[in-house]
C-alpha positions in Angstrom: 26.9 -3.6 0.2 23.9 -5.9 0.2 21.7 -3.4 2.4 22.8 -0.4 0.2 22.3 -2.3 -3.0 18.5 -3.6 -1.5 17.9 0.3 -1.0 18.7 1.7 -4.2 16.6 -1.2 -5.8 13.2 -0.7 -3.6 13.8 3.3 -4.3 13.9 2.2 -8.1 11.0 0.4 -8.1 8.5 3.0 -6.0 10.3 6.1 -8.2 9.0 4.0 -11.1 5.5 3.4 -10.0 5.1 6.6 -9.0 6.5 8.2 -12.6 4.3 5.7 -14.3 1.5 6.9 -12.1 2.0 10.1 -13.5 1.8 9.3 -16.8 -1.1 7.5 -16.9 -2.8 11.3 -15.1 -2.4 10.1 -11.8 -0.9 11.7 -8.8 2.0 10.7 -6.9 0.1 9.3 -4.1 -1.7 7.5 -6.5 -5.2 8.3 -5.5 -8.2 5.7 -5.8 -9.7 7.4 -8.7 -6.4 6.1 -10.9 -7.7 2.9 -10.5 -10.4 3.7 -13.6 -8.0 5.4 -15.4 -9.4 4.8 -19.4 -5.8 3.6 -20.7 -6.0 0.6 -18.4 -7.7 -2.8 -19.6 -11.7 -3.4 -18.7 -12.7 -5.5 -16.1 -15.3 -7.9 -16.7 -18.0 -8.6 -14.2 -16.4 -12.1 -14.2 -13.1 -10.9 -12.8 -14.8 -8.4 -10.6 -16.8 -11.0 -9.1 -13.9 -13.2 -8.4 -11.5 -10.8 -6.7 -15.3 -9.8 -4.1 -14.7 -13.1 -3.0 -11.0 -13.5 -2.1 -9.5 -12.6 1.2 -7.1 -9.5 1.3 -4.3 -11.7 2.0 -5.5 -13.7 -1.5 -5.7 -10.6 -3.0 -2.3 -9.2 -2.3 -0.8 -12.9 -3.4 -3.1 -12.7 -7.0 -1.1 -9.6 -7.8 1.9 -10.4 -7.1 1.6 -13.7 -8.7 2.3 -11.9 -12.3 3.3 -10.1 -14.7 6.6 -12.3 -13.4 8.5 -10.8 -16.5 8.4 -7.1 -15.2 10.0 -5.1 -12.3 7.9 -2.1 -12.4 5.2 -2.6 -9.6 2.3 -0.7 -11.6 2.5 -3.7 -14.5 1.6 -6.0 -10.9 -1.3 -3.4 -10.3 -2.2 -3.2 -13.6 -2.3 -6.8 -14.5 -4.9 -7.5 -11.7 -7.3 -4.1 -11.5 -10.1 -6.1 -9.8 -8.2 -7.3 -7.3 -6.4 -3.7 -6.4 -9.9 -2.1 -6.9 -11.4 -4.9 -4.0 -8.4 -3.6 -2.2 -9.6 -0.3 -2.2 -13.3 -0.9 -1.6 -12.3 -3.0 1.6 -10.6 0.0 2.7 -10.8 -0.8 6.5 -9.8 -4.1 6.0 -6.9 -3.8 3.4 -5.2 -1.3 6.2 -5.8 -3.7 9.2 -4.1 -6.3 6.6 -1.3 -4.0 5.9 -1.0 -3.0 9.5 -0.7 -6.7 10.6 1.5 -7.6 8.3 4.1 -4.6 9.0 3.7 -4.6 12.6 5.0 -8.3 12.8 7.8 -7.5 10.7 8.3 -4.6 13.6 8.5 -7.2 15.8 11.0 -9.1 15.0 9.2 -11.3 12.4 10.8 -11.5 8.9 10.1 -7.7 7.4 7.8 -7.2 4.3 10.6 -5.2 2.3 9.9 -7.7 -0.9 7.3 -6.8 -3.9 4.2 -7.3 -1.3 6.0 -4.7 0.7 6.3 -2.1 -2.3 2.5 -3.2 -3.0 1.7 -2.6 -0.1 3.3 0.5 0.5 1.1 1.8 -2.8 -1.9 0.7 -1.8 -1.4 2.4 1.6 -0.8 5.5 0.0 -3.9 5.1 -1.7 -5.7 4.3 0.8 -4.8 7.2 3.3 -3.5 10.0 0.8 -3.4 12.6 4.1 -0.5 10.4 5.8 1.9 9.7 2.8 5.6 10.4 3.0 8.7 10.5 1.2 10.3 7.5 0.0 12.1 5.1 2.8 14.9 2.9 2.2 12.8 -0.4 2.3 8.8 -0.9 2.5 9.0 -2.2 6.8 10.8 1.3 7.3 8.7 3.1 5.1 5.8 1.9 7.4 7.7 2.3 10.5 8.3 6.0 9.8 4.4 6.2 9.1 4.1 4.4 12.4 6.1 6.7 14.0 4.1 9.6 12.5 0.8 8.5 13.4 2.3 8.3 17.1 3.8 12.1 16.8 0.4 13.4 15.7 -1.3 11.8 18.7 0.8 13.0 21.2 -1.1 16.8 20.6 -4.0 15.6 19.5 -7.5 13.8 21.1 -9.0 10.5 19.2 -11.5 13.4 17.3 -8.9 15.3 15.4 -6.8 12.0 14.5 -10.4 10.6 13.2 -11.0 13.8 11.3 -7.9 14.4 10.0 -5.9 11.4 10.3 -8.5 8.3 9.9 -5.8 5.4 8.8 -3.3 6.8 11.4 -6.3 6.7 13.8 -7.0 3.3 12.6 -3.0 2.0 13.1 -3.1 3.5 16.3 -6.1 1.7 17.2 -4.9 -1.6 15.8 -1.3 -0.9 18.5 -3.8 -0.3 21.2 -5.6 -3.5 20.6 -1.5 -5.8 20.3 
C-alpha cells in the first residue's frame, strides 16, 4: 500500500509541474527557454552571481531547501531561477551529477525517488528534450527506464549517431563505460 501510495504521489507531483509548465507557455518537457519565461520573478546579478559559484550538488540542495510550504515542484524551481538556470548552463555537468546520483541508487545505494529525484527528473528533461519519456512510477525508475533506452538505441547504432541524435544518452552511456 505504501509503494502504491509513493506512486500515485510522485505521478501527482510531475503531472503538476508539467500542467503548470504549461501554463506559464512552456512545453511539457519543459524546455530551457521556460526558464526566462516574463511571469517569473527577476534575477539580480547578485543572485546570478551566487548560484556561478555553487557546486551542482549545492545547487540541487538550494532548491530544494524552499518554498517548504508547497508540494508542487515548479514553486522549488521557481523560487531559485538562478540556481535552475546555472543548472542548465553547466549542462555537461548537471547530467554527470544526475547520472551519478541515479546510477548509485541503481546499485543498490538508497534511490533518489524523493523531491531531488522529481528535480532532477525535470531538469533532465530539460536538459535532453530528445530522450524524454512518459511518466514512471518513482524518479530512480524513471531514470532507469531512460537508462535502459539509451542502451536500446546503442545496440543499432555507432558512437556518431548517438552523439548526433542522442547527446545526453551518449553522455550516460559514456559515464557506464567509465563505472
Amino acid at each position: 500500500m505504501k509503494k502504491v501510495y509513493g506512486i500515485v504521489i510522485f505521478c501527482f507531483v510531475v503531472a503538476t509541474a508539467i500542467i503548470a509548465s504549461r501554463m506559464a507557455g512552456g512545453s511539457a518537457s519543459g524546455s530551457a527557454q521556460n526558464v526566462n519565461n516574463v511571469n517569473t520573478p527577476a534575477v539580480t546579478p547578485a543572485q546570478e552571481k551566487a548560484a556561478a559559484a555553487m557546486t551542482t550538488e549545492q545547487l540541487f540542495e538550494s532548491i530544494m531547501s524552499s518554498p517548504s510550504y508547497s508540494s508542487n515542484t515548479k514553486d522549488y524551481l521557481d523560487a531559485h531561477e538562478a540556481e535552475h538556470r546555472q543548472l542548465l548552463a553547466n549542462k555537461e555537468r548537471t547530467l554527470k551529477y544526475i547520472f551519478s546520483q541515479f546510477i548509485k541508487g541503481s546499485e543498490g545505494s538508497e534511490p533518489e525517488n524523493g523531491l531531488k529525484g522529481v528535480i532532477m527528473c525535470i531538469v533532465l528533461n530539460e536538459l535532453a528534450p530528445e530522450s524524454t519519456l512518459d511518466l514512471a512510477a518513482t524518479p530512480q525508475e524513471y531514470f532507469d527506464a531512460w537508462k535502459d533506452m539509451a542502451l536500446k538505441l546503442k545496440e543499432g547504432h555507432d558512437d556518431s549517431w548517438m552523439q548526433a541524435n542522442y547527446p545526453a544518452a551518449q553522455m550516460l552511456l559514456q559515464t557506464l563505460a567509465e563505472k
